[in-house]
PyMOL CGO cylinders between C-alpha atoms (Angstrom):
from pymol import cmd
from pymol.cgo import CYLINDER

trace = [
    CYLINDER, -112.44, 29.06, 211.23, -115.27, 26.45, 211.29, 0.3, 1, 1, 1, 1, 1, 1,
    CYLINDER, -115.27, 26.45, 211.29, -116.59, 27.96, 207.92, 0.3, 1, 1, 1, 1, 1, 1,
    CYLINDER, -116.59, 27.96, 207.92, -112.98, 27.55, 206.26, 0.3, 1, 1, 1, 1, 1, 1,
    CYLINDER, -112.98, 27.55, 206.26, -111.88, 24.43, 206.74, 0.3, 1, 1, 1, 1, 1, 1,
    CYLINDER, -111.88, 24.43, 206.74, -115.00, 23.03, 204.97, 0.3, 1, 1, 1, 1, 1, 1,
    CYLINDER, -115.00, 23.03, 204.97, -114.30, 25.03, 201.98, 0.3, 1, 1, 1, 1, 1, 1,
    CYLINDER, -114.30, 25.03, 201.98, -110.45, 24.18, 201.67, 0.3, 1, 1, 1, 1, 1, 1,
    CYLINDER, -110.45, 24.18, 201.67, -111.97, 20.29, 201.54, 0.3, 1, 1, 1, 1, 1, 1,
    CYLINDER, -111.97, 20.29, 201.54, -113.94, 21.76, 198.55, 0.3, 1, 1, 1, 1, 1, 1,
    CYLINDER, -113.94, 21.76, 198.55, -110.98, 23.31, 196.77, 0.3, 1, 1, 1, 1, 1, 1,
    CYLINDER, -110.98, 23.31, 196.77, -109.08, 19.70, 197.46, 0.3, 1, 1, 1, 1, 1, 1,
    CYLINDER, -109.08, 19.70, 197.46, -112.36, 18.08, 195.86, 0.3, 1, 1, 1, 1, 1, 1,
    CYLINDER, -112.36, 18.08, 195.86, -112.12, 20.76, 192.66, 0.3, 1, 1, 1, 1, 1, 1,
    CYLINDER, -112.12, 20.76, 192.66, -108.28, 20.13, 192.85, 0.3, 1, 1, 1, 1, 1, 1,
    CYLINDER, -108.28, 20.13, 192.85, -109.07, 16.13, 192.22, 0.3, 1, 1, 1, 1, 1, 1,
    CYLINDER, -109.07, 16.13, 192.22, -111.87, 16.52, 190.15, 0.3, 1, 1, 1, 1, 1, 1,
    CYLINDER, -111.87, 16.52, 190.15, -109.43, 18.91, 187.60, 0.3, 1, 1, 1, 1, 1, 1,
    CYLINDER, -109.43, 18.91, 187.60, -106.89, 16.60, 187.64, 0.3, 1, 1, 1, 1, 1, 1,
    CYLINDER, -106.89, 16.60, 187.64, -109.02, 13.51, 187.03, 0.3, 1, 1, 1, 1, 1, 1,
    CYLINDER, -109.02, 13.51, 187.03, -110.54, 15.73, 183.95, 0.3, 1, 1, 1, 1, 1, 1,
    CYLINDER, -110.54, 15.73, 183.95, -106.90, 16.63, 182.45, 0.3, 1, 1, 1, 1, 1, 1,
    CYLINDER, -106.90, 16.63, 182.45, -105.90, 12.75, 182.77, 0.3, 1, 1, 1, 1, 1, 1,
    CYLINDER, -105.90, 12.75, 182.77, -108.99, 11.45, 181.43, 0.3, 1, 1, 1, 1, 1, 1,
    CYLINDER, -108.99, 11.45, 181.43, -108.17, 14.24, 178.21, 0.3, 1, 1, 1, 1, 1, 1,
    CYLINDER, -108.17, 14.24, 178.21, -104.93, 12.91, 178.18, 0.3, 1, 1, 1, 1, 1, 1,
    CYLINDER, -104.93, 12.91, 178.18, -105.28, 9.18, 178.21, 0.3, 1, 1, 1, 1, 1, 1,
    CYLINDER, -105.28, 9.18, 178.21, -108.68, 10.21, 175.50, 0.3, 1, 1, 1, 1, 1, 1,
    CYLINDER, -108.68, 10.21, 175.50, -105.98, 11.84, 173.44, 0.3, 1, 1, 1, 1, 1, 1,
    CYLINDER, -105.98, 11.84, 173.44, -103.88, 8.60, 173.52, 0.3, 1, 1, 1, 1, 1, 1,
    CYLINDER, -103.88, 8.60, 173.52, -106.49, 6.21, 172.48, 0.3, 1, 1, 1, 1, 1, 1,
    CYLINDER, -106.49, 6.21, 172.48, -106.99, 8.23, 169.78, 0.3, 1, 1, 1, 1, 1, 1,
    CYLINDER, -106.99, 8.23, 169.78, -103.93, 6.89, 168.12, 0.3, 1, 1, 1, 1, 1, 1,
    CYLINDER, -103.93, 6.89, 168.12, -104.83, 4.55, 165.38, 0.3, 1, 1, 1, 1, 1, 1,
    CYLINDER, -104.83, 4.55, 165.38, -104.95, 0.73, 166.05, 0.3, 1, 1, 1, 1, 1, 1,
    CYLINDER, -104.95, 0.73, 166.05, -101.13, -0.15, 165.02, 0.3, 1, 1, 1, 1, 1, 1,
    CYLINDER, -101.13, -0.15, 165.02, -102.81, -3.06, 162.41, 0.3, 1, 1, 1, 1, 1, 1,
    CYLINDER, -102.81, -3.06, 162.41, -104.60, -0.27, 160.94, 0.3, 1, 1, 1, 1, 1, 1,
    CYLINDER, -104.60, -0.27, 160.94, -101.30, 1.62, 160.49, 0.3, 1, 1, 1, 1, 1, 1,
    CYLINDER, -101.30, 1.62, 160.49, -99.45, -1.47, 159.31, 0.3, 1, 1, 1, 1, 1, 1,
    CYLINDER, -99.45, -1.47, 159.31, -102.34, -1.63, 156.50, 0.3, 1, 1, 1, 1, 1, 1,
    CYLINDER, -102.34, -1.63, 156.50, -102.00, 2.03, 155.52, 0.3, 1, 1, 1, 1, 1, 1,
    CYLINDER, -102.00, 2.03, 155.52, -98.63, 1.86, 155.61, 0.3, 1, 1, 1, 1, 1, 1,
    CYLINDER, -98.63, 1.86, 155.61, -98.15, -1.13, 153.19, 0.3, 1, 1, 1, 1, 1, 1,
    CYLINDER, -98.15, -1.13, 153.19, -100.95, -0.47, 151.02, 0.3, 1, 1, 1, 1, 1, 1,
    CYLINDER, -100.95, -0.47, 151.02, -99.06, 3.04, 150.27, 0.3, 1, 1, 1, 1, 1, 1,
    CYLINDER, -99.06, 3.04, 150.27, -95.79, 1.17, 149.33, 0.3, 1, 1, 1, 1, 1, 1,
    CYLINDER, -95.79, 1.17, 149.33, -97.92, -1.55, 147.05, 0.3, 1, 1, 1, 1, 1, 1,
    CYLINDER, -97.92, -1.55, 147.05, -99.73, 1.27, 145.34, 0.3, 1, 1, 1, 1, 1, 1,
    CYLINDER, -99.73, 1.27, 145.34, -96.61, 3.23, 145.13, 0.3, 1, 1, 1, 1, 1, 1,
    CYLINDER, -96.61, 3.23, 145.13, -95.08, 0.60, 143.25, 0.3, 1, 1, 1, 1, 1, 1,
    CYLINDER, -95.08, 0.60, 143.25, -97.71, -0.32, 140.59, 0.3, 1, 1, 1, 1, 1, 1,
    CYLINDER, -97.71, -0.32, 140.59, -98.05, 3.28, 140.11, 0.3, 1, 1, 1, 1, 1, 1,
    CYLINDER, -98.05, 3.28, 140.11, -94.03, 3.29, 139.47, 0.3, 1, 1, 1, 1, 1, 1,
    CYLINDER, -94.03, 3.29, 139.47, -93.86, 0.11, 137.26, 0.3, 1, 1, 1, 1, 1, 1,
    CYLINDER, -93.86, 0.11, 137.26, -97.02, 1.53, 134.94, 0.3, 1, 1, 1, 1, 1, 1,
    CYLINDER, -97.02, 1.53, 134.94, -95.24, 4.94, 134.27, 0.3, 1, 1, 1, 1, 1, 1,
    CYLINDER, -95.24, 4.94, 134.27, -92.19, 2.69, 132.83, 0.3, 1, 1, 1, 1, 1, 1,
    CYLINDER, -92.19, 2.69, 132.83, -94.81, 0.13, 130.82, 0.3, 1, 1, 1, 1, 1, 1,
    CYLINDER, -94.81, 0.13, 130.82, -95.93, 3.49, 129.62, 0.3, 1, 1, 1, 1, 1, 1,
    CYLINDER, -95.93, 3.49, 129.62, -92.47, 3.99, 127.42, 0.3, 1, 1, 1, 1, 1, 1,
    CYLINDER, -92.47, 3.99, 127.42, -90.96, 0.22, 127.70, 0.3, 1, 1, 1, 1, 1, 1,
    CYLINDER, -90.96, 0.22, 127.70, -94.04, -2.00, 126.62, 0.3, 1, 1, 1, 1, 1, 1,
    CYLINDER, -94.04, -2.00, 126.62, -94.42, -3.46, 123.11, 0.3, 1, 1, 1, 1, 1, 1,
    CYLINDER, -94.42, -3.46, 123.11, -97.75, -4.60, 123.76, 0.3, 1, 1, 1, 1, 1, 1,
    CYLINDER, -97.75, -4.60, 123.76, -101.18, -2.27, 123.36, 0.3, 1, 1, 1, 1, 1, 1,
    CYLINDER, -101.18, -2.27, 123.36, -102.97, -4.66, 126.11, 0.3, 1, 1, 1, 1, 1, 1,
    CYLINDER, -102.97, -4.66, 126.11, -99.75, -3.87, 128.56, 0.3, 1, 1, 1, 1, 1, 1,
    CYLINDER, -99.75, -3.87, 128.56, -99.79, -0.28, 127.74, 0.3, 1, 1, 1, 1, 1, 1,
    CYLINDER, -99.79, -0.28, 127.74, -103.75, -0.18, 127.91, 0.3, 1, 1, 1, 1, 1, 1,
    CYLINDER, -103.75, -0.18, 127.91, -103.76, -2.15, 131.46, 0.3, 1, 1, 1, 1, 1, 1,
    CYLINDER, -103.76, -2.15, 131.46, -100.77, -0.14, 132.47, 0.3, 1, 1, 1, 1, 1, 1,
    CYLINDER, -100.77, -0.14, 132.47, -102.64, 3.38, 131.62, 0.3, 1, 1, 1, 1, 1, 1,
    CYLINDER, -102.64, 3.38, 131.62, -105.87, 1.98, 134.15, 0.3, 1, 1, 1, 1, 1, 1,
    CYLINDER, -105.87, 1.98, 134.15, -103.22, 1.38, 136.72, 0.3, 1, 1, 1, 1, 1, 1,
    CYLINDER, -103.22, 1.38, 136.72, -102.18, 4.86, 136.80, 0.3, 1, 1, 1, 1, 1, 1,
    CYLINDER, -102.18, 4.86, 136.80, -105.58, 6.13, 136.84, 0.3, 1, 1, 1, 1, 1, 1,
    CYLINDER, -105.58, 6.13, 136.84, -106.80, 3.98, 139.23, 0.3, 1, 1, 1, 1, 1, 1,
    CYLINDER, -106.80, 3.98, 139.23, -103.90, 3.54, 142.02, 0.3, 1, 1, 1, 1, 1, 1,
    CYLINDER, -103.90, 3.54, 142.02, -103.64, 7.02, 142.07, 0.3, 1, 1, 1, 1, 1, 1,
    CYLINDER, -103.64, 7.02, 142.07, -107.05, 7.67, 142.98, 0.3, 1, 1, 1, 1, 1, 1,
    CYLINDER, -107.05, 7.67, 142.98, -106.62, 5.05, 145.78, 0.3, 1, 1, 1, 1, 1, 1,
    CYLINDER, -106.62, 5.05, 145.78, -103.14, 6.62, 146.53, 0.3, 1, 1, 1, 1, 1, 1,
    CYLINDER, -103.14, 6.62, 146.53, -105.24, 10.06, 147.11, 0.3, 1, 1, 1, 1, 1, 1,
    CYLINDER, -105.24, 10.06, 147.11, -108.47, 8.21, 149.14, 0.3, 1, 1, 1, 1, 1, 1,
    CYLINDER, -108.47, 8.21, 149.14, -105.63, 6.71, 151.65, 0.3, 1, 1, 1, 1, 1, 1,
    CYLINDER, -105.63, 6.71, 151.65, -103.88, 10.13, 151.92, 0.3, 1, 1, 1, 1, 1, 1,
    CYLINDER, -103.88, 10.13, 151.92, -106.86, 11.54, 153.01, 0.3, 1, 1, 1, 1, 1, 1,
    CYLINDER, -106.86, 11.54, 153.01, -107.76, 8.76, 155.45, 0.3, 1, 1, 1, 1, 1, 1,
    CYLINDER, -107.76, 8.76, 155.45, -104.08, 8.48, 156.91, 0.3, 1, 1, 1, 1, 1, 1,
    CYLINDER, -104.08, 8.48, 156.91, -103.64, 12.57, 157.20, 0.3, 1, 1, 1, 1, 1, 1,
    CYLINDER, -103.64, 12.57, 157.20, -106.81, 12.27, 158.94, 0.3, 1, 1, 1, 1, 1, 1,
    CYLINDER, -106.81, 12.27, 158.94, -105.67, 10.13, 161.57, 0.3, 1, 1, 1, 1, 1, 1,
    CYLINDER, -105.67, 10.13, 161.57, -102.32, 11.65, 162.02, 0.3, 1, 1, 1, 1, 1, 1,
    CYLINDER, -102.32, 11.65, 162.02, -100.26, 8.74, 160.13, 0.3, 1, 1, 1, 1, 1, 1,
    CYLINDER, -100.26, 8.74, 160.13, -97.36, 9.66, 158.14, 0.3, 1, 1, 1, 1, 1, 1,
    CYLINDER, -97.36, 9.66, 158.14, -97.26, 7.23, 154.95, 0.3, 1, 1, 1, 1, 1, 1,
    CYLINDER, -97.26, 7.23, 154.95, -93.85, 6.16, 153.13, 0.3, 1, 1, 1, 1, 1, 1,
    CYLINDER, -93.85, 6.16, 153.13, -94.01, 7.45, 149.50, 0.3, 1, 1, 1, 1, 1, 1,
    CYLINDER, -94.01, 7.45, 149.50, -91.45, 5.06, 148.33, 0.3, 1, 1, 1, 1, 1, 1,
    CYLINDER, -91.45, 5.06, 148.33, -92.27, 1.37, 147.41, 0.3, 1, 1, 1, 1, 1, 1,
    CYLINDER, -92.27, 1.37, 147.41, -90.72, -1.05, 149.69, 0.3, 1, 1, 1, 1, 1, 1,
    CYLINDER, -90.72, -1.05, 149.69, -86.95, -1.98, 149.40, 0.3, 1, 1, 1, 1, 1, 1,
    CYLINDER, -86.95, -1.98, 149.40, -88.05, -5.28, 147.66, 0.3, 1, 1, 1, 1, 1, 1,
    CYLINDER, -88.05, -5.28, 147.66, -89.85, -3.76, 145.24, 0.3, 1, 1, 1, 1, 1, 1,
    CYLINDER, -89.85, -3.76, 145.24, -87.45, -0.86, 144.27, 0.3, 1, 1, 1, 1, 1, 1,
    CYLINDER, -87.45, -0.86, 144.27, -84.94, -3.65, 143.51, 0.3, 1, 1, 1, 1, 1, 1,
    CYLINDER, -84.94, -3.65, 143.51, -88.18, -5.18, 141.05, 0.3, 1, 1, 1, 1, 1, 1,
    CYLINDER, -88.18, -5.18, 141.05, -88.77, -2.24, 139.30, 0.3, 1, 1, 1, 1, 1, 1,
    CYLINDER, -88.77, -2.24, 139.30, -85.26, -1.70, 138.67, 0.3, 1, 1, 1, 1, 1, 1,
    CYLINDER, -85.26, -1.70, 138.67, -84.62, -4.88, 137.33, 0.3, 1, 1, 1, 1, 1, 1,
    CYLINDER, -84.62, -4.88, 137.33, -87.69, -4.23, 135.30, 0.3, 1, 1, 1, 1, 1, 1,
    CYLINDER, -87.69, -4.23, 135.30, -86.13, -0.87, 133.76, 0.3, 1, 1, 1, 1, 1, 1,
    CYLINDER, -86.13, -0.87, 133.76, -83.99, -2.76, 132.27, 0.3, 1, 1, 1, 1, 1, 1,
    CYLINDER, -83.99, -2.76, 132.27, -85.77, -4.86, 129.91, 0.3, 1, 1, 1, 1, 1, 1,
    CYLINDER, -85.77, -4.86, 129.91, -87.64, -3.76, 126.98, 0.3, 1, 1, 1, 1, 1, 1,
    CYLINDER, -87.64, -3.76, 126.98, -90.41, -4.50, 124.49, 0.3, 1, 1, 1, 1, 1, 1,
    CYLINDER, -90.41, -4.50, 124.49, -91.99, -7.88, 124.78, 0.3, 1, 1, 1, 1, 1, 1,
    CYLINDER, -91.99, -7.88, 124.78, -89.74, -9.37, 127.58, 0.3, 1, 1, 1, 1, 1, 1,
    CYLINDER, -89.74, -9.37, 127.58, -90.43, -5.98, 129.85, 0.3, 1, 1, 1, 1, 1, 1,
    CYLINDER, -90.43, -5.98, 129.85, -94.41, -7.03, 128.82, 0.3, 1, 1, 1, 1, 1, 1,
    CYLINDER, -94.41, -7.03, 128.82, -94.34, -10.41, 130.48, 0.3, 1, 1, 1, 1, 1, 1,
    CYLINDER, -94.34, -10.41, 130.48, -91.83, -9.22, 133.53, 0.3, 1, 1, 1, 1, 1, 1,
    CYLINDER, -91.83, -9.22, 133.53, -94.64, -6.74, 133.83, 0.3, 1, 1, 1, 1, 1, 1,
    CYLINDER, -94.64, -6.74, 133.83, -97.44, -8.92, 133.48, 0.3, 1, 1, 1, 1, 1, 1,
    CYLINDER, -97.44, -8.92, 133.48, -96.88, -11.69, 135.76, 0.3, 1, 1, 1, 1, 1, 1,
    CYLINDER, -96.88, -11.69, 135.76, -94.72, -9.02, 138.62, 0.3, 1, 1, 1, 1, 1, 1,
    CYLINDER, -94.72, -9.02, 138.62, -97.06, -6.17, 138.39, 0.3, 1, 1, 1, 1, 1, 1,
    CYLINDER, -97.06, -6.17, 138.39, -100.19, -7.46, 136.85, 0.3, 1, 1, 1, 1, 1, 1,
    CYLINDER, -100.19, -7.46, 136.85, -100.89, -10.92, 138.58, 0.3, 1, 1, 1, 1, 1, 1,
    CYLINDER, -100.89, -10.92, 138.58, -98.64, -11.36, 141.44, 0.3, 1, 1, 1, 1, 1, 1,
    CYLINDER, -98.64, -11.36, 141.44, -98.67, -7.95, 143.22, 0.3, 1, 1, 1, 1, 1, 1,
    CYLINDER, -98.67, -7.95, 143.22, -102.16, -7.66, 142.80, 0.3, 1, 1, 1, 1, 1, 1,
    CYLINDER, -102.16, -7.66, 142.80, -102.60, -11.32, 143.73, 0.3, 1, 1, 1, 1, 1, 1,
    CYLINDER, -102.60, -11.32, 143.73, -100.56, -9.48, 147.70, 0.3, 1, 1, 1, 1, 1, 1,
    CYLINDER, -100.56, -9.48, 147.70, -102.74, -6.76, 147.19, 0.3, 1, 1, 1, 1, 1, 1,
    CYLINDER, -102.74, -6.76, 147.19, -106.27, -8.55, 147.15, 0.3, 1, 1, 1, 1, 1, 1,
    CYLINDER, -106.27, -8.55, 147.15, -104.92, -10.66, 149.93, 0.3, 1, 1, 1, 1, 1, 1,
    CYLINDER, -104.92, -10.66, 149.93, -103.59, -7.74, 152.03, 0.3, 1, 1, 1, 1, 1, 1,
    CYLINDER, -103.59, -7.74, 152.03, -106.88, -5.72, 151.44, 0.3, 1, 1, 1, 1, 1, 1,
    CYLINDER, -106.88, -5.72, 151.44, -109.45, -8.58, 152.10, 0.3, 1, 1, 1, 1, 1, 1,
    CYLINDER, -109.45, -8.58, 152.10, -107.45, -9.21, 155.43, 0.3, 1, 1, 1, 1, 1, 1,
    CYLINDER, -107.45, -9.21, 155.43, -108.30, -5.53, 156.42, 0.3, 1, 1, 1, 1, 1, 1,
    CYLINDER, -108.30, -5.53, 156.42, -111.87, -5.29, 154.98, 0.3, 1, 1, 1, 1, 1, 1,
    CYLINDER, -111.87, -5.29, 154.98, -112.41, -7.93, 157.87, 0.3, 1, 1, 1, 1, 1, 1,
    CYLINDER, -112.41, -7.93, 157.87, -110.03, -6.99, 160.51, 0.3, 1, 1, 1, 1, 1, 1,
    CYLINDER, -110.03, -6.99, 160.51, -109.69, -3.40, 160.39, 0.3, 1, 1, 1, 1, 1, 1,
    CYLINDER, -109.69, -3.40, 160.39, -110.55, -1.59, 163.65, 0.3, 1, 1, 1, 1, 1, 1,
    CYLINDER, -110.55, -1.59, 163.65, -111.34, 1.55, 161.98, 0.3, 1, 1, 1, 1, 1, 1,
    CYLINDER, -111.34, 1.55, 161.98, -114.44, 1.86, 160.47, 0.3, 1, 1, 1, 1, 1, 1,
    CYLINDER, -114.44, 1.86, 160.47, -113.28, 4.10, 158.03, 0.3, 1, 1, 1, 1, 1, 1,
    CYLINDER, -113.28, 4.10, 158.03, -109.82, 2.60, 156.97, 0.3, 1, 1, 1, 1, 1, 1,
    CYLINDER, -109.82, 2.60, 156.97, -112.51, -0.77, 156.68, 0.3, 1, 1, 1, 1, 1, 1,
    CYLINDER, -112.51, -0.77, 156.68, -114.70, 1.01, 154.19, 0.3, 1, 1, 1, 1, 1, 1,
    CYLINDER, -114.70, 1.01, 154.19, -111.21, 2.23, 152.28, 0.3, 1, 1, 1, 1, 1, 1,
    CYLINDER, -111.21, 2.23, 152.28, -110.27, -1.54, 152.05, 0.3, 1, 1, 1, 1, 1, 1,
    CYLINDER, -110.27, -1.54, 152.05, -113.68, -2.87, 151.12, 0.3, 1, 1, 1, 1, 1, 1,
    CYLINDER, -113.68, -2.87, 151.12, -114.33, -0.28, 148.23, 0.3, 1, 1, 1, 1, 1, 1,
    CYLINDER, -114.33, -0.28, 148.23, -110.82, -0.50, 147.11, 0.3, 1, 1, 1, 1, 1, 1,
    CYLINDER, -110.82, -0.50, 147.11, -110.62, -4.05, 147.19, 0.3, 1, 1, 1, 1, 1, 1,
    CYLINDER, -110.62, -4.05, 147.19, -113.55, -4.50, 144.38, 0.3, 1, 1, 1, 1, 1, 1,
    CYLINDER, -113.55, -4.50, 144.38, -111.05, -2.57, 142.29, 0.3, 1, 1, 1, 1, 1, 1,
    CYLINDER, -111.05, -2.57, 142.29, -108.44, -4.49, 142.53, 0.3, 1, 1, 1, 1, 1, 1,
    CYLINDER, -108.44, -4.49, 142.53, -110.11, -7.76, 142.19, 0.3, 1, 1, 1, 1, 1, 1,
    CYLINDER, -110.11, -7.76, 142.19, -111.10, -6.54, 139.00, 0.3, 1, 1, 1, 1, 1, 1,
    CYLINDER, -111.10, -6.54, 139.00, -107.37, -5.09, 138.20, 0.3, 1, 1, 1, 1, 1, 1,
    CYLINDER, -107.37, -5.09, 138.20, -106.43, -9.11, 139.14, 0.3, 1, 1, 1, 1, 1, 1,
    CYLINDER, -106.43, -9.11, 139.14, -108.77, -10.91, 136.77, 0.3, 1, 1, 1, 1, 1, 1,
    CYLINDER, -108.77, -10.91, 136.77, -107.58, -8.57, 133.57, 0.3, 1, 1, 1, 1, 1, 1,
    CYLINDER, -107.58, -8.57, 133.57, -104.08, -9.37, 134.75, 0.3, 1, 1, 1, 1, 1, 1,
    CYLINDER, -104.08, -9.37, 134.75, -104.66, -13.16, 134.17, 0.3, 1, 1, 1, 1, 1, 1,
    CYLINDER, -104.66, -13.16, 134.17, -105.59, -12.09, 131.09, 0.3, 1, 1, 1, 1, 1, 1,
    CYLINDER, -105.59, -12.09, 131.09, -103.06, -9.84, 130.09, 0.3, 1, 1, 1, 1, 1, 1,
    CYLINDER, -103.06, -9.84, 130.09, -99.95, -12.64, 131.29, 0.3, 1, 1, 1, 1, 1, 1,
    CYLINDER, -99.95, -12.64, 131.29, -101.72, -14.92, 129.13, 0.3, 1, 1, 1, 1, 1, 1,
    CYLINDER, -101.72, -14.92, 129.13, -102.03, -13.17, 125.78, 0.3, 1, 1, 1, 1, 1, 1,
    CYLINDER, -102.03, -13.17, 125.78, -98.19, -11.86, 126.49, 0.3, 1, 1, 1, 1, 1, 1,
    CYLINDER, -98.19, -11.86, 126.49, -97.15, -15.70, 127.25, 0.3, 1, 1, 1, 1, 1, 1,
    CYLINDER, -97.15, -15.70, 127.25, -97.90, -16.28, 123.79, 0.3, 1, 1, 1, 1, 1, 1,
]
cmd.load_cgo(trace, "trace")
């Protein structure tokens, strides 16, 4: 009996030691998660891109102006290439992004499919061109700095040289279809 009762203690010890090990993989597993900022970034980054991606496919057939349809045909190009980095970078972390644009800006763009010609080209200009990308520089500079991620940090920072560049030849754009 002597020589049991020390090894049931060691059993209990195994018994705590296992159970410490599957809660320490379970709590592991839930600081995995994210940061919910991070998410919140993803999230609305998706919905801006979505919708500059939406409103150049209608400049494509409702603009008048070559510098509309010209700035419109980068947008495409390059939103969906950021559309595709953040897919890749959200499926990676297990976040589910919205596809749609945000309820606001559905209601914008389908105010915008209504116009036409040179009045769709400065709806276009100053919604899509300047003041979207004037929220989207904002929202990405904000997470190129605050980010937890490294990774969704290094998304914002590369993307946001892209869209500072989109802003500037939006100024441009308005102005030339103020005219």
């Amino acid at each position: 009996m002597p020589f049991d009762a020390p090894q049931s203690g060691r059993r209990g010890r195994q018994a705590k030691c296992a159970l410490a090990a599957a809660l320490l993989c379970l709590t592991t597993g839930l600081s995995a998660a994210p940061p919910a900022g991070d998410v919140d970034f993803m999230n609305k980054a998706a919905q801006a891109g979505q919708m500059e991606i939406d409103a150049s496919k209608l400049a494509e057939t409702k603009a008048s102006s070559a510098t509309v349809k010209r700035f419109a045909g980068q947008m495409l190009q390059d939103h969906r290439a950021a559309a595709e980095d953040l897919k890749r970078l959200a499926n990676a972390k297990g976040v589910q992004l919205p596809t749609t644009p945000s309820p606001a800006d559905q209601k914008k763009l389908e105010a915008m499919g209504a116009l036409q010609g040179a009045s769709f080209d400065k709806q276009y200009a100053e919604e899509v061109g300047v003041k979207a990308h004037n929220e989207a520089v904002a929202l990405f500079r904000k997470a190129a700095s605050d980010a937890r991620a490294n990774d969704v940090r290094d998304f914002a920072k590369k993307t946001l040289t892209t869209l500072e560049h989109h802003l500037e030849s939006a100024r441009k754009m308005a102005s030339e279809v103020a005219r």
